[in-house]
N, C-alpha and C positions, 0 to 999 in steps of 0.2 A: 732591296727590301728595307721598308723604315725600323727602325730600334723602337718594339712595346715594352724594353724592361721599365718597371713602376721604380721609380726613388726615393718613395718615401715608406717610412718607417711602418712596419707594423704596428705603432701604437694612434700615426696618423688615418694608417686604414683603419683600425677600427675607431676614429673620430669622426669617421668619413660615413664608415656604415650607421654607425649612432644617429649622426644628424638626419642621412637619408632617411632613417627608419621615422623618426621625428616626423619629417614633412611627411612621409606617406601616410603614418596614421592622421595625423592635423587634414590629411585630405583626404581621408576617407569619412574622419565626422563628419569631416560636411556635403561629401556624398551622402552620408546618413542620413544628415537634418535638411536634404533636397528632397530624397525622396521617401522622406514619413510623412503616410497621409496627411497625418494634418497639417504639414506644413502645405502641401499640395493642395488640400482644401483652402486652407486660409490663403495662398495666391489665387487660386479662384474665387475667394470671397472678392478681394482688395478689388482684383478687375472688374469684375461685375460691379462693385459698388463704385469703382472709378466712370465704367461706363455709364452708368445710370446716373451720378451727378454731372456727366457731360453732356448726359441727354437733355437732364433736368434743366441747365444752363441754358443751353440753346432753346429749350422751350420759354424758357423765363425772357430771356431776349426779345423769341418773336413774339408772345404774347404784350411782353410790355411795347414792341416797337408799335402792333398794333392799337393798344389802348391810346398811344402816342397820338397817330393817325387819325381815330375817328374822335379824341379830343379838340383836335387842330379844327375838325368840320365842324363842331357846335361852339368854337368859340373863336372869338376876333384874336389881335396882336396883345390886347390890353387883358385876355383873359374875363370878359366879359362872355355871356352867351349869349348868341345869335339867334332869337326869336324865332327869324324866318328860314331856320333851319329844326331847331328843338320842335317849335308843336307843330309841325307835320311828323316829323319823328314819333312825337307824345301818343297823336293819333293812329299812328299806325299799328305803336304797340299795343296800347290799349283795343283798338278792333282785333287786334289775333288774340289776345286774353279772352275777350269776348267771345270770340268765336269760339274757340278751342273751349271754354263754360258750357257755351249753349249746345257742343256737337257731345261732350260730357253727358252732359243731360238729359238731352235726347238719346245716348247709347243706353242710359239703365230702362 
């Protein structure tokens, strides 16, 4: 059978219970301040607004890889535009502005 008698001093144990009692409250505040709602609210704010400027980002991305894309088609290496690309383009829009006035129109 192992030897549990304790060695030290009754002034060490209660230095001992002191400290623990220490750390347990210290970790109970912060069980506290885990879980008051508002602190619960506001980690679900942070995530939400984390996610949503991740979304944002990634949209910003493909929106501008796009803009990139159909720049490259209306203009050469020197950054000039390409005529025989632009007014067919020009025309096309302008016909569905067109159209989409004239069926306007005709709905009232």
């Amino acid at each position: 059978m192992a030897d549990t008698a304790d060695t030290r001093t009754p002034a060490q144990i209660e230095a001992d219970i002191r400290r623990r009692r220490e750390v347990l409250a210290e970790t109970l505040d912060e069980i506290g301040v885990r879980v008051h709602p508002k602190t619960i609210v506001g980690d679900a704010k942070a995530k939400a607004v984390a996610n949503i400027d991740h979304t944002v980002g990634r949209a910003y991305v493909q929106v501008n890889r796009v803009v990139s894309e159909v720049r490259a088609q209306f203009t050469d290496e020197d950054g000039r535009l390409r005529a025989e690309r632009v007014v067919p383009a020009a025309l096309v829009v302008v016909g569905v502005v067109g159209l989409v006035a004239l069926s306007r129109r005709r709905g009232r």
